[in-house]
N, C-alpha and C positions, 0 to 999 in steps of 0.2 A: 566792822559792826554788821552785821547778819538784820536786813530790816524785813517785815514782811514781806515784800515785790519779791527778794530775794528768797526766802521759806517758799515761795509760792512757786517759783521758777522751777528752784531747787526739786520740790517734792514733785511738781508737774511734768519735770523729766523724767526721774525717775520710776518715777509710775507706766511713762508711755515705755521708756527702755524695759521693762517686765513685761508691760502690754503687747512689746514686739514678740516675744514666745510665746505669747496666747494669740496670736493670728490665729494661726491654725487654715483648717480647709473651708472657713468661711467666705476668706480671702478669694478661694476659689471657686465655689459655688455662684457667688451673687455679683451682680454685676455693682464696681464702684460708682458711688456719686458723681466724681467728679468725671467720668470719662461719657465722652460722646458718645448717645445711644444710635441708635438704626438708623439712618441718614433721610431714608426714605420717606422718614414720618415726621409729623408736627406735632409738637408739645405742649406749644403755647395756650392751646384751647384745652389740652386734658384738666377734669376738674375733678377738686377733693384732692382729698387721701390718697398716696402722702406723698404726690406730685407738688402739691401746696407746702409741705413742710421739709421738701428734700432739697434743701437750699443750694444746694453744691451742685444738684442734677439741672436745678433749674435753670441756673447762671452758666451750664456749660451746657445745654441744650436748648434756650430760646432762642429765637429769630432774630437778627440783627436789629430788626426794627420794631422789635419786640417793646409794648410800654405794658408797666402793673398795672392788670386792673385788679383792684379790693372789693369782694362782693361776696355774697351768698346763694341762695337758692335759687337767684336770675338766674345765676351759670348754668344750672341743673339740666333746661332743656335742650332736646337733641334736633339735627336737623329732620330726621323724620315727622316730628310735628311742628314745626318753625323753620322754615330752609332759610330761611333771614337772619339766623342766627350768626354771629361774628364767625365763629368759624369757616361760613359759609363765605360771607361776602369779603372777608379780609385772607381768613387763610388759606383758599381757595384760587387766590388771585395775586397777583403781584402789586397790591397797590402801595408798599414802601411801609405799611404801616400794619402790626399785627395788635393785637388783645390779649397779655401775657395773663392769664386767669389767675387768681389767687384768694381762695378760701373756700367754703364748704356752709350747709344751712345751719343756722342759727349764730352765724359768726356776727359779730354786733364791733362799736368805735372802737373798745378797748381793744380786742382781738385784731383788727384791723391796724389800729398803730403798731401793736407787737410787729406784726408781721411785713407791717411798714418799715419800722425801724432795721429787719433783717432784710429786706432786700433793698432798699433807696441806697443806702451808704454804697452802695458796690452798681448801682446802677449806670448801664453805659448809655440809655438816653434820658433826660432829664423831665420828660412829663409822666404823670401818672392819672390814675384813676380812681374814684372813690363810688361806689354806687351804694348810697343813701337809702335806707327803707323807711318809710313811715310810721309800721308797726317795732320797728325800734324806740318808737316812741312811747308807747302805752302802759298804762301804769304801770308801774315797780319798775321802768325803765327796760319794756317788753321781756325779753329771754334772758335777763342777766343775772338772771339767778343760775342760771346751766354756767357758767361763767369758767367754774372750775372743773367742770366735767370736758370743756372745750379748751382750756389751756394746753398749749402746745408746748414741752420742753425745748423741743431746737429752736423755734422759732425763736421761744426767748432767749435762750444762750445768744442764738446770732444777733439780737436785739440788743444783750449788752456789753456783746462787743465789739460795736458799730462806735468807734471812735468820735463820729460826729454830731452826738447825740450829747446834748448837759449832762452832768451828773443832778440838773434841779431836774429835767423831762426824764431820765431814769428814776430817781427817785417817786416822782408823782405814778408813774407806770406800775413799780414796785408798791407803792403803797396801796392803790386800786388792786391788782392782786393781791395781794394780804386780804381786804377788806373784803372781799367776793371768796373767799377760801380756798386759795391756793396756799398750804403747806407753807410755813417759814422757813424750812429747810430746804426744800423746794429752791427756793427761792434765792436762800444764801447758797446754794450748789450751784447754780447757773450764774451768779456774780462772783464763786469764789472768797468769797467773807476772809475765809481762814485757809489753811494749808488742810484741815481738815476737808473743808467744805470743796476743795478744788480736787482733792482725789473722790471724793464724791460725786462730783462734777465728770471728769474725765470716765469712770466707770456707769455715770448714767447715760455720757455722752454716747459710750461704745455701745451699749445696750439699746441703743434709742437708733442708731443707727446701723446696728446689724439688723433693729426691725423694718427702718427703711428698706432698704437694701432687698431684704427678704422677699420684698412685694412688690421689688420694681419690673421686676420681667414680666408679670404678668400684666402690668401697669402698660409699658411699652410696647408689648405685644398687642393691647387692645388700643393703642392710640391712633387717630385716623391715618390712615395714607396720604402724603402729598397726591394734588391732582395734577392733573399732564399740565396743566396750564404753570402751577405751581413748579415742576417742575422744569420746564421750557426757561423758566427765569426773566421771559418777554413782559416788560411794563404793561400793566395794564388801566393804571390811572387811578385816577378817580371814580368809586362808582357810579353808575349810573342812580341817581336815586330815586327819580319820577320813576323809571322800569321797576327798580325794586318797590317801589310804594304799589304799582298797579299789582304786582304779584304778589305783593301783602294781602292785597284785597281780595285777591282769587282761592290765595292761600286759605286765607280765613274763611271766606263764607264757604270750603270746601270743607272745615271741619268743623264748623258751627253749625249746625242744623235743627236742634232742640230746644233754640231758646232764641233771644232776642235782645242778649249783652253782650252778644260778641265772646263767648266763653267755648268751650274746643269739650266734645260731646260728653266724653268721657265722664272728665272730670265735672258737669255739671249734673249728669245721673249719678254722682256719686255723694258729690258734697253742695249741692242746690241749698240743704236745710242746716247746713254746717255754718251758723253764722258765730264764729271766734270776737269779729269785732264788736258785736253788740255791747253799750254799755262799757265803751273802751273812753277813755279822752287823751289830750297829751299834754295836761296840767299837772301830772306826776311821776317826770321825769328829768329830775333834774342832774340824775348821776350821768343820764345816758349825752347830755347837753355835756354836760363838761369833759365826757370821754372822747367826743366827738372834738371838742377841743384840742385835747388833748393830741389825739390823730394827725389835727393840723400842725403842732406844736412838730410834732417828729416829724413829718414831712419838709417842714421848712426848714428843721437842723439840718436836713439830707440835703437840701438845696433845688429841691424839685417844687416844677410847676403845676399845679394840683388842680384838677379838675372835679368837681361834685356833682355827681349825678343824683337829678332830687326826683326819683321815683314818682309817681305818682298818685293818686288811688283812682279807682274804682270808680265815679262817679254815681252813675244805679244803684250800684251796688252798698255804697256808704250813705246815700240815702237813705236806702231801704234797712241798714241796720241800725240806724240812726247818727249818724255821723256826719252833723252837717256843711255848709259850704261855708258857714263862717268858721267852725272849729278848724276848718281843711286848710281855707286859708290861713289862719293864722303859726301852722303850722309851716306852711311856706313861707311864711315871712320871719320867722326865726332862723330856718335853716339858710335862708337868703343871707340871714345879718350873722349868723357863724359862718358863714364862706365868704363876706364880705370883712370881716375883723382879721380874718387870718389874713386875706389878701392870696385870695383863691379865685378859679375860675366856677360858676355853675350851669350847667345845664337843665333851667327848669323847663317840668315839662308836663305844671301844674295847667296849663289850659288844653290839655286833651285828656281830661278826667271822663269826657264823655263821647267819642271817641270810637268810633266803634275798630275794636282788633287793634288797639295799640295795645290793650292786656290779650293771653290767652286767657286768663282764669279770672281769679277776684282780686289779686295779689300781683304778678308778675307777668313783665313785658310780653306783648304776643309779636305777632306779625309787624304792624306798622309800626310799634313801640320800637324794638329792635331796630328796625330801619332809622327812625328819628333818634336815636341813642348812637348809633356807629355815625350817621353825617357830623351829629355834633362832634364827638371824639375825633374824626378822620379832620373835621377844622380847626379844631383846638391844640393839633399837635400841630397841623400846618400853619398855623395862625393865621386862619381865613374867617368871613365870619359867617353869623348862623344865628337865622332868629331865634334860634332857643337858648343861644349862648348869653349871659349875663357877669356881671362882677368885673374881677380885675383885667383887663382889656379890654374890657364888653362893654360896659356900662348897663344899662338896661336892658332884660329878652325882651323880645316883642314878639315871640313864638303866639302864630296862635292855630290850635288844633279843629279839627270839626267839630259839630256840635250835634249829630246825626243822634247820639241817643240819650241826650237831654229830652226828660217828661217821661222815659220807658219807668215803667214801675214795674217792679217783683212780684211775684206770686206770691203770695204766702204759703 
């Protein structure tokens, strides 16, 4: 009796046996996925495209003490305006413990479980990372309407076929694509539906992956150099964190000089009058609550210990656009009780809203931020503790940050 499993075997051989004489000089050209790139360099920190989505590159090029972290446009900044940046202080140094980057801006819970479920199943250490935004939260459930403009083919392919995942948490995953407009087809080609849908699959797979491929020398080419230290392979511990907190401070007020929030010069002559948040709340989001859900759902089929980083805002800043401290909190105390149901770790780090140089901008971690984000991380895989650490092993943070620019008001 001929069942589907078998139609599906059948034609998915056969398809790749054809696909073997369409190699060709591609083969030759681009460097494959799965092989080791330049020895010399670090990967772990490259961000975006399509380092993010080159699953085979990634697993055969992190750092042994490589953990995911899940985030967006935090990743973005570089050490020349944040030397405090993970890359600096982790892959710079040998401290056992690296920051494996994973995603790109606008990536939100649903796109983060995808891309959870494609790499936790295959993971060789067992903690991870979630970095939490706020403005994920804002009406229509922030940017998830871009939803299907940001969907990643491999990602999901590797997502459903990550054995250790439900078929009810593939299902839910699937049905939120469909409903944000990703293509049904789409969709039945990366699950295979039918024998149809699997050579579908395998030809979008090669397509999808000769585009990788296409852009990874240049990828690798631009990736930082290991430093002599890094290279030496000499333990270097634990960082120092009072050191790097003082040079937070030198850091920042060296490129903050036009204002009085701790914001890095540039970007406050450019977008000072840029206020996005006004007239924002977080009482109409409730898809983006249950995709965040959902996120935890997959991580814990993968069997990892999940840490949540709960961003913070702006203090002055959500102020002054009207976004008050009781909205703020209540915000926090949601995201507390979704990292507390799943039976996750978090790192709040909602009492330095005001703060000065924990953000660079209005939005994202600066100088001191950074710093208080990697201590927590660098304890949470050690399982050490950390006042900002809260939830499952934690019990209560008791983090508590400065309060230097509480009462600073905004210009109009």
């Amino acid at each position: 009796m001929i069942t589907r499993r078998t139609l599906l075997k059948t034609t998915a051989g056969s398809l790749a046996a054809l696909g073997a004489g369409l190699v060709g000089t591609d083969e030759l050209l681009f460097p494959k996925l799965e092989n080791k790139a330049d020895g010399s360099r670090i990967y772990d920190y490259v961000y975006g495209m399509p380092k993010s989505e080159a699953v085979e590159f990634v697993f055969a090029n992190m750092s042994e003490q490589g953990r995911f972290c899940f985030g967006t446009s935090e990743f973005y900044f570089s050490e020349d305006l944040i030397p405090e940046i993970a890359q600096a202080v982790f892959g710079e140094n040998n401290c056992g413990l690296d920051m494996t980057l994973i995603g790109e801006p606008f990536d939100q819970s649903l796109w983060q479980a995808i891309a959870a479920g494609a790499y936790c199943g295959r993971a060789q250490n067992h903690e991870c990372v979630l970095f939490v935004s706020p403005q994920w939260f804002f009406k229509g459930s922030g940017s998830r309407n871009i939803f299907s403009g940001k969907f990643n083919y491999e990602l999901y392919r590797s997502f459903c076929q990550n054995t250790m995942l439900s078929d009810e948490t593939k299902d839910k995953v699937r049905e939120r694509c469909l409903a944000l407009g990703v293509p049904s087809e789409t969709l039945a080609a990366a699950n295979q539906d039918t024998p149809t849908d699997a050579l579908n699959d395998l030809q979008r797979h090669k397509q999808e992956t000769l585009r990788i491929r296409s852009e990874l020398e240049k990828m690798i080419e631009g990736s930082p150099k290991k430093s002599l230290t890094r290279v030496s392979g000499v333990d270097t511990g634990e960082p120092d964190w009072a050191a790097w907190l003082e040079k937070a401070d030198e850091d920042g007020a060296h490129r903050c000089t036009n204002n009085d929030l701790g914001i890095y010069d540039a970007y406050w002559e450019k977008n000072s009058k840029y206020q996005t948040e006004r007239g924002q709340n977080f009482d109409e989001a409730e898809d983006e609550w249950s995709d965040l859900a959902l996120f935890f759902d997959v991580v814990r089929e993968c069997g990892m210990s999940t840490l949540m980083v709960m961003l913070p805002m702006h203090g002055p800043w959500y102020d002054h656009v009207g976004i008050d401290e009781d909205q703020r909190d209540a915000w926090y105390a949601r995201a507390r009780q979704v990292a507390d149901n799943a039976g996750a770790t978090y790192a709040d780090f909602s009492p330095c809203e005001y703060e000065r140089y924990f953000f660079c901008d209005t939005v994202h971690p600066g100088w001191r931020g950074w710093v208080h984000i990697e201590r927590a991380v660098y304890h949470f895989v050690n399982g050490q503790d950390d006042e900002f650490l809260g939830g499952w092993g934690y019990g209560s943070a008791d983090g508590e940050g400065t309060d230097d620019m509480r009462g600073i008001e905004v210009e109009a």
